[in-house]
ZAPAKE-998581 format. One record per atom (N, C-alpha, C, O): residue number from 1; residue in three letters; atom name; x, y, z. Coordinates in Angstrom, 3 decimals, m for minus. Atoms other than C-alpha are relative to their C-alpha. Example, Ala and Ser with C-alpha at 12.3 -4.5 7.8 and 13.67 -1.06 7.14 Angstrom:
<site n="1" res="Ala" atom="N" xx="0.890" yy="m1.190" zz="0.000"/>
<site n="1" res="Ala" atom="CA" xx="12.300" yy="m4.500" zz="7.800"/>
<site n="1" res="Ala" atom="C" xx="0.900" yy="1.200" zz="0.000"/>
<site n="1" res="Ala" atom="O" xx="1.936" yy="1.181" zz="0.665"/>
<site n="2" res="Ser" atom="N" xx="m0.820" yy="m1.190" zz="m0.060"/>
<site n="2" res="Ser" atom="CA" xx="13.670" yy="m1.060" zz="7.140"/>
<site n="2" res="Ser" atom="C" xx="m0.770" yy="1.090" zz="0.730"/>
<site n="2" res="Ser" atom="O" xx="m0.261" yy="2.198" zz="0.899"/>
***
This chain:
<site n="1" res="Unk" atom="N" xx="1.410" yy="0.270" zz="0.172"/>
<site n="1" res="Unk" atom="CA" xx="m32.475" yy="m207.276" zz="218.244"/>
<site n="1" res="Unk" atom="C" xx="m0.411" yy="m1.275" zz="0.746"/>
<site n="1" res="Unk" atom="O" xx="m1.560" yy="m1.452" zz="1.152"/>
<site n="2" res="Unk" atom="N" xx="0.017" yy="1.309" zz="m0.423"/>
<site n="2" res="Unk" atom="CA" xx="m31.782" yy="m210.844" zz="219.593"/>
<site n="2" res="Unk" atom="C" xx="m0.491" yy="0.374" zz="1.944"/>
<site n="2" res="Unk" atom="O" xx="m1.339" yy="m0.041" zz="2.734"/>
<site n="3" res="Unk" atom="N" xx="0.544" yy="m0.259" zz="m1.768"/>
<site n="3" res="Unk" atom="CA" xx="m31.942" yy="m209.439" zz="223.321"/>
<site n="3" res="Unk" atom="C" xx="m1.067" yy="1.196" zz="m0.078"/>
<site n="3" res="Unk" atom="O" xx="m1.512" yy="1.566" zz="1.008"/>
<site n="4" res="Unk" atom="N" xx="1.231" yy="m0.665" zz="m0.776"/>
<site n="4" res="Unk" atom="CA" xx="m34.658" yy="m206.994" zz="222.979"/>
<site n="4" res="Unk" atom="C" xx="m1.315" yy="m1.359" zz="0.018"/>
<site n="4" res="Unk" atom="O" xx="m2.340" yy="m1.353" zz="0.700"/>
<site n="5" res="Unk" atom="N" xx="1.466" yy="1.151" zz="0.809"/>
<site n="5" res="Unk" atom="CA" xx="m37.083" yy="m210.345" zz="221.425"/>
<site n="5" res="Unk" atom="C" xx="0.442" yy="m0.700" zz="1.360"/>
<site n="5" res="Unk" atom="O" xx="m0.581" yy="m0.883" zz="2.019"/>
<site n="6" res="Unk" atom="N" xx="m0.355" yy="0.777" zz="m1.321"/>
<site n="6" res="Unk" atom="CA" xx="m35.198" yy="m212.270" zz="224.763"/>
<site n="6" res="Unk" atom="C" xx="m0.827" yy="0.684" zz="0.756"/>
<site n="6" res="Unk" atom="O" xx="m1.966" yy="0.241" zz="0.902"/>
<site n="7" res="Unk" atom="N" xx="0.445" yy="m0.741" zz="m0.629"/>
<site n="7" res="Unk" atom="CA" xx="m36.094" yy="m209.654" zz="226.774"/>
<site n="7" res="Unk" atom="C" xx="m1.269" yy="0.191" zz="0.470"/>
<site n="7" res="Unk" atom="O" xx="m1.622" yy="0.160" zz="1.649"/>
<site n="8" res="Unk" atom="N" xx="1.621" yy="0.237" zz="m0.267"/>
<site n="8" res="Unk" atom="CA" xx="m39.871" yy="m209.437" zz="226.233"/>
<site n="8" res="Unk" atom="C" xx="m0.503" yy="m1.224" zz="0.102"/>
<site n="8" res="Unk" atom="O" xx="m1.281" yy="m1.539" zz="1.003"/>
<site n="9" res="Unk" atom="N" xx="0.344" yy="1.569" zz="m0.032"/>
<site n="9" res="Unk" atom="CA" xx="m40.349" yy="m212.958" zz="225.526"/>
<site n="9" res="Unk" atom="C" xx="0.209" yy="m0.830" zz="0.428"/>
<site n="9" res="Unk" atom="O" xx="m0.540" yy="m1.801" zz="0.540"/>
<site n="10" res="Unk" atom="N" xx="m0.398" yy="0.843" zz="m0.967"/>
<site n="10" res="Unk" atom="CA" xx="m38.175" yy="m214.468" zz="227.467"/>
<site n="10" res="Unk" atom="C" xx="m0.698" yy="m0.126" zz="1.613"/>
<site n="10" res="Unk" atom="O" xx="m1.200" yy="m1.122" zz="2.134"/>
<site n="11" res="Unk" atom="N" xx="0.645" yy="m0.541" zz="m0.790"/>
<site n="11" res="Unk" atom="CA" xx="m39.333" yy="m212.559" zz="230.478"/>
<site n="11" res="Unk" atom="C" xx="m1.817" yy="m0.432" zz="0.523"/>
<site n="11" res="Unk" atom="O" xx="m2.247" yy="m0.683" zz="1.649"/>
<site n="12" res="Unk" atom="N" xx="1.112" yy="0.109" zz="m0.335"/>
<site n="12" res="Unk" atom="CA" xx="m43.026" yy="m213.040" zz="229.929"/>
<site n="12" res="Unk" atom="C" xx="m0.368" yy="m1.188" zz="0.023"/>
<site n="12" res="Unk" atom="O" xx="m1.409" yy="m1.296" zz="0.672"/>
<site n="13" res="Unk" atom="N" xx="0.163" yy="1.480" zz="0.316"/>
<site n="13" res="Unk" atom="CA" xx="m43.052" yy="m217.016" zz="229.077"/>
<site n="13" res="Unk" atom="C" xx="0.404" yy="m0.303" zz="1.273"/>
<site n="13" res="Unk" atom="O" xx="0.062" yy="m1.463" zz="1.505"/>
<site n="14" res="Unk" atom="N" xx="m0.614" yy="0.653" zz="m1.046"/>
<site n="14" res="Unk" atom="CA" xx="m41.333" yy="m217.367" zz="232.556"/>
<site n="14" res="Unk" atom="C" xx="m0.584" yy="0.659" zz="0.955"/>
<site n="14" res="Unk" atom="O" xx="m0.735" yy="m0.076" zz="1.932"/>
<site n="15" res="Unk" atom="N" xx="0.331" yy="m0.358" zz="m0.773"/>
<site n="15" res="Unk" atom="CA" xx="m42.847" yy="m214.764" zz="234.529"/>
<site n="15" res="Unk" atom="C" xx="m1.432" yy="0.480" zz="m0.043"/>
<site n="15" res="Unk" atom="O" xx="m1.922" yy="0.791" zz="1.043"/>
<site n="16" res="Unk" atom="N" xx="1.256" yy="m0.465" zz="0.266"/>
<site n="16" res="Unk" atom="CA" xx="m46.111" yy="m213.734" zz="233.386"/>
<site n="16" res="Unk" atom="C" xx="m0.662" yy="m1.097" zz="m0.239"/>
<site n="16" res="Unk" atom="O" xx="m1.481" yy="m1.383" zz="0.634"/>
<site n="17" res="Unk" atom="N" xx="1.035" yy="0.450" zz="0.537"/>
<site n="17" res="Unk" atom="CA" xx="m47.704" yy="m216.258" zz="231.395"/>
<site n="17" res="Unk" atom="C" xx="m0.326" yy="m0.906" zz="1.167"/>
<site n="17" res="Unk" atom="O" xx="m1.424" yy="m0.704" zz="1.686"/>
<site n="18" res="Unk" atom="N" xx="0.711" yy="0.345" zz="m1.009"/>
<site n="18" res="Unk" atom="CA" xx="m47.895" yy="m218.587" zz="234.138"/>
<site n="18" res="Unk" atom="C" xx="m0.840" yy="m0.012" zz="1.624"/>
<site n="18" res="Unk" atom="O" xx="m1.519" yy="m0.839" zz="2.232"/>
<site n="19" res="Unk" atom="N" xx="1.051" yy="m0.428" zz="m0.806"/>
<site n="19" res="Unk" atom="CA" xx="m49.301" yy="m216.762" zz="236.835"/>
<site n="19" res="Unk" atom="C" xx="m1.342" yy="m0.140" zz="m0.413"/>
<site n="19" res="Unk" atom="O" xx="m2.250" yy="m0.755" zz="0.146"/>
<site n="20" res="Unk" atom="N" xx="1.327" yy="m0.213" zz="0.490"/>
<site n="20" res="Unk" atom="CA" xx="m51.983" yy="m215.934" zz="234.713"/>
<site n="20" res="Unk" atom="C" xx="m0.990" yy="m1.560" zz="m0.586"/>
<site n="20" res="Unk" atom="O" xx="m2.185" yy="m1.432" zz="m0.850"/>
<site n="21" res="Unk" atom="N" xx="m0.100" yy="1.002" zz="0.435"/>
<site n="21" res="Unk" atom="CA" xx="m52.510" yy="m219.205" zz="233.625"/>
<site n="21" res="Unk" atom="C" xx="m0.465" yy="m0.996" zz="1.335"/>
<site n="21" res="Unk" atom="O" xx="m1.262" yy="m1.921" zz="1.175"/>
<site n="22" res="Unk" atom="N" xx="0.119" yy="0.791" zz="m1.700"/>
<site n="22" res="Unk" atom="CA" xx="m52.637" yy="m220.749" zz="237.660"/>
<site n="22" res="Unk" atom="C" xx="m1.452" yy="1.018" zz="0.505"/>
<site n="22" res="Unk" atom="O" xx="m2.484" yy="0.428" zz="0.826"/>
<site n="23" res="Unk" atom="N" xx="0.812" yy="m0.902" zz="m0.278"/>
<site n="23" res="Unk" atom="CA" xx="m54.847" yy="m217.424" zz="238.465"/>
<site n="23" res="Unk" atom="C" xx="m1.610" yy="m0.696" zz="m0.778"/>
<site n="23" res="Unk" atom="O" xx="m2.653" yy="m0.967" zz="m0.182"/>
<site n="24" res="Unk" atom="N" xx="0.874" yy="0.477" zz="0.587"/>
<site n="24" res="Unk" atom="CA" xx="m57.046" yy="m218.726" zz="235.704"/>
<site n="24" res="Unk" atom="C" xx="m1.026" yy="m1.214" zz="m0.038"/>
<site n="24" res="Unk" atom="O" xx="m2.160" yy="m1.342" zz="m0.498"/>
<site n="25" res="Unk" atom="N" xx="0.329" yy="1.767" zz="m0.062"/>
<site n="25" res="Unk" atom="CA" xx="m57.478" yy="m222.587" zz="236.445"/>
<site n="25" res="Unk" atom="C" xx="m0.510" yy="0.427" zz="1.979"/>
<site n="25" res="Unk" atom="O" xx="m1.302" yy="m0.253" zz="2.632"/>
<site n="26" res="Unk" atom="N" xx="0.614" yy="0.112" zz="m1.672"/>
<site n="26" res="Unk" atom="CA" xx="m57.855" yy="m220.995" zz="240.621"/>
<site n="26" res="Unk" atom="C" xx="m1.537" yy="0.115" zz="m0.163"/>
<site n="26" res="Unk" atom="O" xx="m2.245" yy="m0.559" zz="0.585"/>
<site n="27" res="Unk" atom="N" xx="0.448" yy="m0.559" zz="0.037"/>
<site n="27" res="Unk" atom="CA" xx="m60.506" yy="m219.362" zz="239.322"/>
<site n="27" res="Unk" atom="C" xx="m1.355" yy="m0.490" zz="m0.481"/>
<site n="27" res="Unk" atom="O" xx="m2.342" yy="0.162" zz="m0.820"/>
<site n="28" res="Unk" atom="N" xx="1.136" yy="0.878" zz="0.719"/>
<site n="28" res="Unk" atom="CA" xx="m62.787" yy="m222.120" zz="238.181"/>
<site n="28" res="Unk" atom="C" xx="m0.003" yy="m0.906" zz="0.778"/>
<site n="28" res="Unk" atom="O" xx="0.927" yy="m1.712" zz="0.785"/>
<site n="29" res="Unk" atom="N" xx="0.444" yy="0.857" zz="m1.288"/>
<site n="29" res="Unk" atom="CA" xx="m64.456" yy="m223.997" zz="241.240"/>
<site n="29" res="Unk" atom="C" xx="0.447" yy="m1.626" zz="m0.711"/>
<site n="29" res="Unk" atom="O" xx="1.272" yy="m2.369" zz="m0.179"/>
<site n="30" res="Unk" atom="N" xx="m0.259" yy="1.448" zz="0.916"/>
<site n="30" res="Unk" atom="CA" xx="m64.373" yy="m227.344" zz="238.528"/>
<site n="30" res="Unk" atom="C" xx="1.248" yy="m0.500" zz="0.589"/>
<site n="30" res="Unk" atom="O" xx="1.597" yy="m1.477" zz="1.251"/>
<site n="31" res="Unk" atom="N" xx="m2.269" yy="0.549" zz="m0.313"/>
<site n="31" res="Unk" atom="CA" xx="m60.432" yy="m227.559" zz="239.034"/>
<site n="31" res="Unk" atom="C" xx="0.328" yy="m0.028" zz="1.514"/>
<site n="31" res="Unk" atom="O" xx="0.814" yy="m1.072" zz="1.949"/>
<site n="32" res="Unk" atom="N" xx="0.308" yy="0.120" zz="m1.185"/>
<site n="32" res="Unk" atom="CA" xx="m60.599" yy="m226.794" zz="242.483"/>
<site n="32" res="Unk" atom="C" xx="m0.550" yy="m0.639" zz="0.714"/>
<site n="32" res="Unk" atom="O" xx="0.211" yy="m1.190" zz="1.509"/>
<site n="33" res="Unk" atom="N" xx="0.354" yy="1.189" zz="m0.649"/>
<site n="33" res="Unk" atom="CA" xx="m62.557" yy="m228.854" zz="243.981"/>
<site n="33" res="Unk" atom="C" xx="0.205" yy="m1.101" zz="0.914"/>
<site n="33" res="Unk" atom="O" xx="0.014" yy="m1.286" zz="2.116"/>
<site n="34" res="Unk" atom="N" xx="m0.822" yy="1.183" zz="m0.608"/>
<site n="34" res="Unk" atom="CA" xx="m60.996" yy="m231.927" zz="244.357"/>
<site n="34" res="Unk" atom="C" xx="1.637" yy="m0.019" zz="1.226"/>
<site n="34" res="Unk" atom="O" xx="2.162" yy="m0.847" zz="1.971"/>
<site n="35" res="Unk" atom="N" xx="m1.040" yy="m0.315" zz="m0.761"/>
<site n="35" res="Unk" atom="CA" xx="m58.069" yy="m230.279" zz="245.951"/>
<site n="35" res="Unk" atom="C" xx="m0.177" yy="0.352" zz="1.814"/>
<site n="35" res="Unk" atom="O" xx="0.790" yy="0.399" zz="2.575"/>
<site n="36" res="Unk" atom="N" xx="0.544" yy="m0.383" zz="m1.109"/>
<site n="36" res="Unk" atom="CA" xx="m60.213" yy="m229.328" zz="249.292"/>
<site n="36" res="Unk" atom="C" xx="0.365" yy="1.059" zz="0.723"/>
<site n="36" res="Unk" atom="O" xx="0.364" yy="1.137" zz="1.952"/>
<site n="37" res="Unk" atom="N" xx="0.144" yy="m1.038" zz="m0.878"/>
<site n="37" res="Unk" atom="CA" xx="m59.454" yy="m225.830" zz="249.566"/>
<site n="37" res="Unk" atom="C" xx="m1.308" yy="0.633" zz="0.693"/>
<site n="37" res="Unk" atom="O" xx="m2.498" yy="0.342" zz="0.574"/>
<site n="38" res="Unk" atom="N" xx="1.350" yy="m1.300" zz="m0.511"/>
<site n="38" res="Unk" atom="CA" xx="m61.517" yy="m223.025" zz="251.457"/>
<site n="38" res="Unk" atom="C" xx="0.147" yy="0.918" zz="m1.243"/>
<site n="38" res="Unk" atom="O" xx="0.883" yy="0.744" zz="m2.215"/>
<site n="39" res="Unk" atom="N" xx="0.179" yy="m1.125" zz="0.387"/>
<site n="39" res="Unk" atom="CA" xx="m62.380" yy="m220.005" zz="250.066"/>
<site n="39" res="Unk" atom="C" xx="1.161" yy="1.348" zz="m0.149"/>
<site n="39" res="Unk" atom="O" xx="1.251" yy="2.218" zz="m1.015"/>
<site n="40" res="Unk" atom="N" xx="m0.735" yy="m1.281" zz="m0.710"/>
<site n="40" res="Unk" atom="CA" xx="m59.613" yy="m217.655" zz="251.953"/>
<site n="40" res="Unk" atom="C" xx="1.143" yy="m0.782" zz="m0.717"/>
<site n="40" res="Unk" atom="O" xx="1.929" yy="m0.161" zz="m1.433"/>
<site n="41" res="Unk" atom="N" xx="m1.538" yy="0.364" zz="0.806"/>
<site n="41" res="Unk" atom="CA" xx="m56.780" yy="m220.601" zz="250.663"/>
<site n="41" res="Unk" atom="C" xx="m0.249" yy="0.449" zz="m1.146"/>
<site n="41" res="Unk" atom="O" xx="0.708" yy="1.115" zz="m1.540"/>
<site n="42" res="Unk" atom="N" xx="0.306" yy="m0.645" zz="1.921"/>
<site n="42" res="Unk" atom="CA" xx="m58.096" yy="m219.546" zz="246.925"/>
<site n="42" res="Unk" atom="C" xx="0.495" yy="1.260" zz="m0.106"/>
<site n="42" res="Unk" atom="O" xx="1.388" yy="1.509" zz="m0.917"/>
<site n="43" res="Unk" atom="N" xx="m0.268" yy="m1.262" zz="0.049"/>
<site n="43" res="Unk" atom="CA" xx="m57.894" yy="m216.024" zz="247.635"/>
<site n="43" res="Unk" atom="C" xx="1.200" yy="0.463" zz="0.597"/>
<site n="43" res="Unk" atom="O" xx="1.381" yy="1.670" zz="0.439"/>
<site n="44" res="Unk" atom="N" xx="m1.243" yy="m0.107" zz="m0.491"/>
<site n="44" res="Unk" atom="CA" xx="m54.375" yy="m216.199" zz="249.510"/>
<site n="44" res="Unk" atom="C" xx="0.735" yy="m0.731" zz="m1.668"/>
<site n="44" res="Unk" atom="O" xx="1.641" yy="m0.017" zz="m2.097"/>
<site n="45" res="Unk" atom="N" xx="m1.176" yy="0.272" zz="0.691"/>
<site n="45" res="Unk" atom="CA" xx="m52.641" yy="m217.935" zz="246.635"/>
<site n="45" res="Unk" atom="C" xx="m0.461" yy="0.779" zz="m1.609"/>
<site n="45" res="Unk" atom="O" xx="0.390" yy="0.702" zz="m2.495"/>
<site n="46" res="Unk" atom="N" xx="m0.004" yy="m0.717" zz="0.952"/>
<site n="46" res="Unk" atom="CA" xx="m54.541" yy="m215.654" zz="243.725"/>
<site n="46" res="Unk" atom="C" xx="0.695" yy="1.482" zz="0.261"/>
<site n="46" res="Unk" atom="O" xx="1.194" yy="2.289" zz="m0.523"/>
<site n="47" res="Unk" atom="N" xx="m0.781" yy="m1.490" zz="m0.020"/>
<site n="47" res="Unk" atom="CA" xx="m53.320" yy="m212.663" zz="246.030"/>
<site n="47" res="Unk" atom="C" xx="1.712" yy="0.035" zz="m0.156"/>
<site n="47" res="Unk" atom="O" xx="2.265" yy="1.125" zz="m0.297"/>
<site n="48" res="Unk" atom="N" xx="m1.108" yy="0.697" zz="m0.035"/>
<site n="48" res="Unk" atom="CA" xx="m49.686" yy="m214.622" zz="245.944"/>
<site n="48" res="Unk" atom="C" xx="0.483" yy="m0.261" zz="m1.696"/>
<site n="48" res="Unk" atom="O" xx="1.664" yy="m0.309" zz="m2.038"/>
<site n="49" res="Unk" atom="N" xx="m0.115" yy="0.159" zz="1.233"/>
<site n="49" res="Unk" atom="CA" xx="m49.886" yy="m215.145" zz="242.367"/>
<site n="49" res="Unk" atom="C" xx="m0.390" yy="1.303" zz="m1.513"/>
<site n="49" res="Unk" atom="O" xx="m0.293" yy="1.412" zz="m2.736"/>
<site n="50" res="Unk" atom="N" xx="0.230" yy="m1.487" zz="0.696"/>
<site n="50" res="Unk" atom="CA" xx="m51.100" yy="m211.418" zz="241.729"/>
<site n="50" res="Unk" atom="C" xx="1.304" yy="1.020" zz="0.137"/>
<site n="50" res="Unk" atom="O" xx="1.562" yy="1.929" zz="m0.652"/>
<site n="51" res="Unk" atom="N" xx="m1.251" yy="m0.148" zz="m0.049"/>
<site n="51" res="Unk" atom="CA" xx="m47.675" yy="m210.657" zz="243.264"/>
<site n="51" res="Unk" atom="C" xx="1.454" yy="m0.409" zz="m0.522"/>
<site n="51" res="Unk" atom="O" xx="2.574" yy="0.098" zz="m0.451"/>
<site n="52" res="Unk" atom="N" xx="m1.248" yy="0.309" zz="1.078"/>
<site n="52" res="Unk" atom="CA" xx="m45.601" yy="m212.706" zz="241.020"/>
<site n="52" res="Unk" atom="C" xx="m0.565" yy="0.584" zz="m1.298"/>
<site n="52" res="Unk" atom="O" xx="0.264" yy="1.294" zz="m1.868"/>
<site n="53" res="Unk" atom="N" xx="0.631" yy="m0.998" zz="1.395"/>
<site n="53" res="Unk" atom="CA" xx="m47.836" yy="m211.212" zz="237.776"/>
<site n="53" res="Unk" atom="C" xx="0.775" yy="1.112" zz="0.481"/>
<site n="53" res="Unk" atom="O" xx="1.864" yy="0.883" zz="m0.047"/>
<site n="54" res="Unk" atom="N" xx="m0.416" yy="m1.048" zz="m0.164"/>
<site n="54" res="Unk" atom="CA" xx="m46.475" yy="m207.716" zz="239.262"/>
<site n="54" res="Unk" atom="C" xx="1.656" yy="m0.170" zz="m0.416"/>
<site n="54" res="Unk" atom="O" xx="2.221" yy="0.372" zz="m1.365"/>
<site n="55" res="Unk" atom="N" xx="m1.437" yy="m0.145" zz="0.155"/>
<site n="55" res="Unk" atom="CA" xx="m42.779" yy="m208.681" zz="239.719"/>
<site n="55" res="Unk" atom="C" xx="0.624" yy="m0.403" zz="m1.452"/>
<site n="55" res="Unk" atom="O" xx="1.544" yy="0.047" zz="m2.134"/>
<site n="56" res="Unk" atom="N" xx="m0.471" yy="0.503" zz="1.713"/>
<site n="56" res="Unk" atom="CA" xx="m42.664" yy="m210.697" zz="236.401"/>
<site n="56" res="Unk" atom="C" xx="m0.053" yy="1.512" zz="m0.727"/>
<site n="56" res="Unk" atom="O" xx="1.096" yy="1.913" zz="m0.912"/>
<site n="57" res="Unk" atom="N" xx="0.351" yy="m0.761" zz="0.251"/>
<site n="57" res="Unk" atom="CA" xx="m43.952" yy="m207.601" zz="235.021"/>
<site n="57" res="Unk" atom="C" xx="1.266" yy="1.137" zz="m0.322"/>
<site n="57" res="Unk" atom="O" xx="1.973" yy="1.453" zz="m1.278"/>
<site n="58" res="Unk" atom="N" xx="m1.327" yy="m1.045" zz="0.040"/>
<site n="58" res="Unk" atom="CA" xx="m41.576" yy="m204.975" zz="236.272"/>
<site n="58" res="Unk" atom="C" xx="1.473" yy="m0.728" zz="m0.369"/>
<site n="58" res="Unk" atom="O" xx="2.288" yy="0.053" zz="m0.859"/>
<site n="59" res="Unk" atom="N" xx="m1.074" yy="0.409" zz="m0.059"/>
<site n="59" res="Unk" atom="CA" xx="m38.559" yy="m207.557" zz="236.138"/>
<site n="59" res="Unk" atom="C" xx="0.047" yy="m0.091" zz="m2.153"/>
<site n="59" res="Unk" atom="O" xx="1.093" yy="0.116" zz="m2.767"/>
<site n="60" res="Unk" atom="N" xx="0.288" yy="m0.465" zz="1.222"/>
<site n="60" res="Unk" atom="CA" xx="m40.260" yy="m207.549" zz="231.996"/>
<site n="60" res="Unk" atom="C" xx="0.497" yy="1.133" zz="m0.535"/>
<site n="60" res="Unk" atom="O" xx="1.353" yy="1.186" zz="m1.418"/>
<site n="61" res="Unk" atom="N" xx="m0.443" yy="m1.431" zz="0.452"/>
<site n="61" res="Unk" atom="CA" xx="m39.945" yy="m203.924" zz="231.632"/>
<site n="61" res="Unk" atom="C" xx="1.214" yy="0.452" zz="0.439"/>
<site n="61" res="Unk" atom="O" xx="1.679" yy="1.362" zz="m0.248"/>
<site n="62" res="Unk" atom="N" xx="m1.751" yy="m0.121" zz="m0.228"/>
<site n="62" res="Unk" atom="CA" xx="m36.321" yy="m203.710" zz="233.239"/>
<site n="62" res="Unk" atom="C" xx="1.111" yy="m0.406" zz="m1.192"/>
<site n="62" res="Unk" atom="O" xx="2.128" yy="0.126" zz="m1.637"/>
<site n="63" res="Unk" atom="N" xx="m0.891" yy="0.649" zz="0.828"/>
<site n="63" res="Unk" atom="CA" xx="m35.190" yy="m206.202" zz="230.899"/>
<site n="63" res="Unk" atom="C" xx="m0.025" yy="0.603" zz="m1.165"/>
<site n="63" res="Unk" atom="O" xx="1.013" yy="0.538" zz="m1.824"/>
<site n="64" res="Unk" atom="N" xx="0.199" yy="0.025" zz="1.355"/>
<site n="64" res="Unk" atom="CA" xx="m36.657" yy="m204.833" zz="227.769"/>
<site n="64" res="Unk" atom="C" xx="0.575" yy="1.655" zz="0.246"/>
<site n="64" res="Unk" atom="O" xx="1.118" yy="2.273" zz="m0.670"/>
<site n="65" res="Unk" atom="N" xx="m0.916" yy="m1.485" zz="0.000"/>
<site n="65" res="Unk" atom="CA" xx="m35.325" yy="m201.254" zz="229.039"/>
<site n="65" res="Unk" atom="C" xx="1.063" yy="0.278" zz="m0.242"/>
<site n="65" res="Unk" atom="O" xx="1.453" yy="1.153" zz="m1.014"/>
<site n="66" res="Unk" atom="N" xx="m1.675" yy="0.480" zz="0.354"/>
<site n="66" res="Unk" atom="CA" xx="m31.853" yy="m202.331" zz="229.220"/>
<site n="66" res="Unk" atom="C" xx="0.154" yy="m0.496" zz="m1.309"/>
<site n="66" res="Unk" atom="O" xx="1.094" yy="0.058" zz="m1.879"/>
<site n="67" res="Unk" atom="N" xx="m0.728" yy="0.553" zz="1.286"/>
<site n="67" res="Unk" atom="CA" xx="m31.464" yy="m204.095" zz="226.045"/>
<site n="67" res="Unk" atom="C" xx="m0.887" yy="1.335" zz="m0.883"/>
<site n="67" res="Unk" atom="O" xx="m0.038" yy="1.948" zz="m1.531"/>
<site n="68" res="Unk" atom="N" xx="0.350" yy="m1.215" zz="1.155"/>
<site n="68" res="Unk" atom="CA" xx="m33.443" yy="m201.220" zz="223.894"/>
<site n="68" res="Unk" atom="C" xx="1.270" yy="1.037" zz="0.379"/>
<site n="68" res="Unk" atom="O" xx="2.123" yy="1.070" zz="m0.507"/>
<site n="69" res="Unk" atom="N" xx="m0.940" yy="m0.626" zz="0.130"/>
<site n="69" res="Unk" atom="CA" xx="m30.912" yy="m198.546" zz="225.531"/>
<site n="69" res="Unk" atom="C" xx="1.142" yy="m0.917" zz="m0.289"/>
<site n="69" res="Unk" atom="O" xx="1.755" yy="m0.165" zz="m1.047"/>
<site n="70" res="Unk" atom="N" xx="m0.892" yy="0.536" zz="0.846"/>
<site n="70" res="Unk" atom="CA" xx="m28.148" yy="m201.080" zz="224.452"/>
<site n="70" res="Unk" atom="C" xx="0.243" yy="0.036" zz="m1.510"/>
<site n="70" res="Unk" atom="O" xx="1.130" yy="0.104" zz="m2.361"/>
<site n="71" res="Unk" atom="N" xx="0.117" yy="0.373" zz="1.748"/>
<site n="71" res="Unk" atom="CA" xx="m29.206" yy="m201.493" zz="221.355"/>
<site n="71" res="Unk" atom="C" xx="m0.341" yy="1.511" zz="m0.029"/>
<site n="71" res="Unk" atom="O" xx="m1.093" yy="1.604" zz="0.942"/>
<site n="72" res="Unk" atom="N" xx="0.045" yy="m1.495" zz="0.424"/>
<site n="72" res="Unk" atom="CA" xx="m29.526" yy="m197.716" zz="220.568"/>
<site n="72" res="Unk" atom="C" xx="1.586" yy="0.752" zz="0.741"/>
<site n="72" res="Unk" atom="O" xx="2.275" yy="1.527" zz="0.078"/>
<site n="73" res="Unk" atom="N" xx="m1.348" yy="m0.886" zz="m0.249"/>
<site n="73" res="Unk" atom="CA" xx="m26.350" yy="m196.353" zz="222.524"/>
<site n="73" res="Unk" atom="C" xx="1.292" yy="m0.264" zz="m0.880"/>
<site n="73" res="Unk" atom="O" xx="2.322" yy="0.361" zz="m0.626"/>
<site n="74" res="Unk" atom="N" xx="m1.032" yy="0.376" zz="0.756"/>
<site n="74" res="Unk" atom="CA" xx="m24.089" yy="m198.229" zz="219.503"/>
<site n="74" res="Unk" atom="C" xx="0.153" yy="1.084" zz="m0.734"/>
<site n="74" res="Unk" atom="O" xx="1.039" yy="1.132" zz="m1.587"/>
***
């Protein structure tokens, strides 16, 4: 039970939540600002950060696949 709760949680605290989290703060001119991007750098590192959301994602559902068939093939 210990690695399926790893599995999802571990997974998403490292690969998910903070994309979404960077995506979120790009996404508000306020925070931005001061940093002196353009427009196109904003939208290169939300499309860069829409690609780690994906891999976190699937590398999520791998993990939690594997340890559920573990934990059921006993």
């Amino acid at each position: 039970l210990g690695s399926v709760a790893g599995a999802v949680f571990g997974s998403s605290m490292m690969f998910v939540f903070p994309p979404l989290m960077y995506m979120g703060a790009l996404q508000q001119p306020r925070l931005v600002a001061g940093e002196g991007w353009t427009p196109a750098e904003i939208q290169r590192r939300l499309r860069w950060n829409r690609a780690l959301l994906g891999g976190g994602l699937v590398l999520g559902a791998m993990g939690t696949f594997n340890s559920v068939k573990a934990l059921f093939a006993k």
